[in-house]
C-alpha positions in Angstrom: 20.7 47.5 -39.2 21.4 49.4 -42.7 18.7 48.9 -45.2 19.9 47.6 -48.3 19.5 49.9 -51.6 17.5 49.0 -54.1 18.9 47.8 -57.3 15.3 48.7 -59.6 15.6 52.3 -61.5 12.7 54.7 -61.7 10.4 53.6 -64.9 9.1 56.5 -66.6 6.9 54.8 -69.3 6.5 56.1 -72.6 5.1 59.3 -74.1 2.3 59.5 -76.9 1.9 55.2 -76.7 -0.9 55.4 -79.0 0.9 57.8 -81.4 4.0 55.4 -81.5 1.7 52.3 -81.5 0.0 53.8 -84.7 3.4 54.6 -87.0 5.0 51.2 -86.1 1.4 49.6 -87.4 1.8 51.7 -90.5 5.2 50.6 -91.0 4.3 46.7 -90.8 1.3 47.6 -92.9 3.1 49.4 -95.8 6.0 47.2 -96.1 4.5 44.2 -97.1 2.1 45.5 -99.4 4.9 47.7 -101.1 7.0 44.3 -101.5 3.8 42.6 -103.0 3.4 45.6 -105.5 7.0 45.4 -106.7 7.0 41.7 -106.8 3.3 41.2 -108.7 2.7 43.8 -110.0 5.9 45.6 -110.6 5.0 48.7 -109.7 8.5 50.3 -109.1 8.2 53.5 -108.1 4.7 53.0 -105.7 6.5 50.6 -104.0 9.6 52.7 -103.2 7.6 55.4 -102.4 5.7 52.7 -99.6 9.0 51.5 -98.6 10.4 55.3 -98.1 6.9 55.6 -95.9 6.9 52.9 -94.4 10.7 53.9 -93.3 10.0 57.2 -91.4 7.0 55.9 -90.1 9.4 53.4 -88.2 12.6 55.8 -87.5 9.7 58.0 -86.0 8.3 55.5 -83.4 12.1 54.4 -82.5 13.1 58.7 -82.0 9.7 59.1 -80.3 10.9 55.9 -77.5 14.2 57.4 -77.7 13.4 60.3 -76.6 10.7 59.1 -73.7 14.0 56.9 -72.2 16.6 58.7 -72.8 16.5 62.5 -74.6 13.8 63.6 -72.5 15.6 63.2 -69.4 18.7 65.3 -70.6 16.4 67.9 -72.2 15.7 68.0 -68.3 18.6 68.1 -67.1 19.5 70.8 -68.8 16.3 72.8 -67.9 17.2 72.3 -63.9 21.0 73.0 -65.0 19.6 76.9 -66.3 17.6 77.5 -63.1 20.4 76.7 -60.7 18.5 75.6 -57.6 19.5 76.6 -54.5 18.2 73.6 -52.8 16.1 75.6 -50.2 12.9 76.1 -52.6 9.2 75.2 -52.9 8.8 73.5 -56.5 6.2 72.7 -58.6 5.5 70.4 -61.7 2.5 71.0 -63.8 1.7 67.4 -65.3 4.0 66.0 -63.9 3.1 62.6 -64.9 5.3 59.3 -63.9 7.6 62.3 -62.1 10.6 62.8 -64.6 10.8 66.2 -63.8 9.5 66.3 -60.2 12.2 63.3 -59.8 15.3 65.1 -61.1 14.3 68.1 -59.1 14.0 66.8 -55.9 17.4 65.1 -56.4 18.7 68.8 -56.3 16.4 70.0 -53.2 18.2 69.4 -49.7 15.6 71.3 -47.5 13.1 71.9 -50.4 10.3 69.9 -51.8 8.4 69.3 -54.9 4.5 68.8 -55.5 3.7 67.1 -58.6 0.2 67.5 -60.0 -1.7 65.7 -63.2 -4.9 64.4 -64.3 -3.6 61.3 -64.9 -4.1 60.5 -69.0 -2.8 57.5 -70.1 -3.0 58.7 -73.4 -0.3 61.0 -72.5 1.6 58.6 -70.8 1.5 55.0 -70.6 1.1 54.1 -67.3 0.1 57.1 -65.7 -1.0 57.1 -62.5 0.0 58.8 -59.0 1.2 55.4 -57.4 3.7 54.9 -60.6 5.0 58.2 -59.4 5.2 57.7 -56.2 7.1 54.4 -56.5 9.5 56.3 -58.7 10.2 58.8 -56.3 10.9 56.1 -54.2 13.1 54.5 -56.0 15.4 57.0 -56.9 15.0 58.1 -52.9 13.2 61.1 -52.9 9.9 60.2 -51.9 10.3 62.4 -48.8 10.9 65.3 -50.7 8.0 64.6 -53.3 4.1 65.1 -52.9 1.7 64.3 -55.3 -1.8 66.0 -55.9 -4.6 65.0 -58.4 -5.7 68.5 -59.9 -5.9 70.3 -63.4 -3.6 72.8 -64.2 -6.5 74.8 -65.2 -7.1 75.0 -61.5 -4.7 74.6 -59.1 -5.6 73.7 -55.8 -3.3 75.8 -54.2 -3.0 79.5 -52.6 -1.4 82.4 -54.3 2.5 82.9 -53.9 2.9 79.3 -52.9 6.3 78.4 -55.0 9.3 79.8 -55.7 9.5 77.4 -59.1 7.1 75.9 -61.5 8.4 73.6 -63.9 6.2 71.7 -67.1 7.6 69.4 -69.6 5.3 68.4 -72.3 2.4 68.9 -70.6 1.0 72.1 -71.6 0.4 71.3 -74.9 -2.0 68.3 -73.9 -4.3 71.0 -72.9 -7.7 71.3 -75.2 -7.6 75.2 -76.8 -5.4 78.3 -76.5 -7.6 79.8 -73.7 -7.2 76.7 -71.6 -3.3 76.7 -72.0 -3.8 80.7 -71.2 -5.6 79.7 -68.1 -3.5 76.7 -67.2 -0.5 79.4 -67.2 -2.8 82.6 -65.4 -2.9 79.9 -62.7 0.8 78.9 -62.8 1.8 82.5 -62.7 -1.4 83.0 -59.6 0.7 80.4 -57.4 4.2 81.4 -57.8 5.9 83.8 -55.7 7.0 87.4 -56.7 10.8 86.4 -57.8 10.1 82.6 -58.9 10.8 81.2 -61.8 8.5 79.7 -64.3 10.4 76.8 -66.4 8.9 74.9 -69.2 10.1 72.2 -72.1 7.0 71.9 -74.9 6.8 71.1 -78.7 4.2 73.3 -79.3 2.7 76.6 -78.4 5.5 78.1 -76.9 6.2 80.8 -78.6 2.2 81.4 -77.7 3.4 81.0 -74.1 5.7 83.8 -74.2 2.9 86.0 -75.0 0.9 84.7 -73.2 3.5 85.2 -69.7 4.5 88.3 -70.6 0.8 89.7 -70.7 0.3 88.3 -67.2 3.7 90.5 -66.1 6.3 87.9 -65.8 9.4 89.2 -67.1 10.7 86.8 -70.1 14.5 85.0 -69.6 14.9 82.6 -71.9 12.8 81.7 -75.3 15.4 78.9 -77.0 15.2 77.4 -80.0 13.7 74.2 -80.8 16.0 71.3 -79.6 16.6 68.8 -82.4 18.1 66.5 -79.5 14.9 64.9 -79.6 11.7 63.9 -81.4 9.5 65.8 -82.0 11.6 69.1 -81.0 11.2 71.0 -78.1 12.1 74.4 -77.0 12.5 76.0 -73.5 11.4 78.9 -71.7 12.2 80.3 -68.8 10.3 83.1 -67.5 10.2 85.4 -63.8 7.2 87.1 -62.0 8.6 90.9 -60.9 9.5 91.5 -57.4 7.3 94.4 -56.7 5.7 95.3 -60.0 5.0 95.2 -63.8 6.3 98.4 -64.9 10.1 96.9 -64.0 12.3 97.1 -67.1 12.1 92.6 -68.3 15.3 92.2 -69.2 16.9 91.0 -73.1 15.8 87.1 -73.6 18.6 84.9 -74.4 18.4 81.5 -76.4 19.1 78.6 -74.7 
């Protein structure tokens, strides 16, 4: 007997819920008080300036959900698109939280598989929590091809040379101080194998990143530009560990 398909989508959540909860509170707050001071007081140009505040505040907080539902996901897309997956490899997400990422790459694995790993913050996220992520990856019928692992990116509980890809989308960032996020990606680099690929979408640090990869001997790919697509920007980078050593020429970055 054929199992029917489920009708319900993946649900994602939301990114930064207490940052977008905060500018659409400053938005209700401003406005009123900006009508009372042009209406009582006639303070003209205070109250345009509130109104113009309380404005951005607002077409922030609608571009941040945007971009959590929809831009986020073609940001993604567009990562997996550069790194052409053969279907055959071992993948992991750093921070992977509801599975965005770790979703849209199992959708292109045949004998593959992806681990996603996170700590879980709903501050991050809303929402988060490995059984929101595996329910998603059930969902959008991967859940065969999906594991996920509780663990800090700091230290990854895996052994050396274990994937061929490690992806991260707006995760790295999250983490407290440059030397974490330097130790977060000495691990990433630790874990992949010599010829993977390192893959990640930020809005900050990345240029930091770069540095910080090619110090550890990965050869640098692809440093793009920010990506106004969505709010707040983000830019990519693609980077790969050498087959047998360092001292290989790293070949000319391209932008993205």
């Amino acid at each position: 007997m054929r199992t029917q398909p489920s009708h319900s989508q993946p649900d994602y959540g939301v990114d930064a819920p207490g940052m977008i909860r905060f500018l659409v509170l400053a938005a209700l707050l401003l406005s009123p008080v900006a009508l009372w001071l042009l209406v009582s007081l006639h303070l003209t140009g205070i109250a345009i300036w509130l109104l113009a505040n309380a404005c951005i505040c607002l077409g922030e907080a609608l571009a941040m959900l945007w971009t959590s539902r929809v831009g986020k996901l073609r940001e993604i897309r567009r990562l997996l698109d550069r790194l052409v997956l053969c279907g055959d490899e071992s993948v992991l997400d750093v921070g992977c939280g509801r599975g965005m990422l770790l979703v849209e790459a199992a959708r292109r694995l045949r004998s593959g598989h992806a681990t996603g790993i996170d700590i879980w913050s709903t501050r991050d996220q809303s929402g988060n929590n490995p059984l929101a992520t595996q329910e998603n990856a059930r969902l959008a019928g991967v859940a065969e091809r999906v594991s996920i692992v509780t663990a800090d990116a700091r230290q990854l509980p895996f052994p050396e040379a274990s994937f061929d890809v490690i992806v991260s989308c707006l995760a790295l960032h999250n983490i407290s101080g440059e030397q974490g996020r330097r130790q977060a990606l000495r691990e990433m680099v630790r874990v992949l194998k010599p010829g993977g690929r390192i893959a990640i979408l930020d809005l900050a640090h990345v240029k930091q990143y770069a540095r910080d990869l090619r110090e550890l001997g990965m050869d640098l790919l692809v440093l793009g530009r920010p990506s106004w697509r969505v709010f707040p920007p983000v830019r990519m980078l693609l980077a790969r560990k050498p087959l047998i050593s360092q001292e290989d020429s790293a070949p000319t970055p391209t932008t993205a």
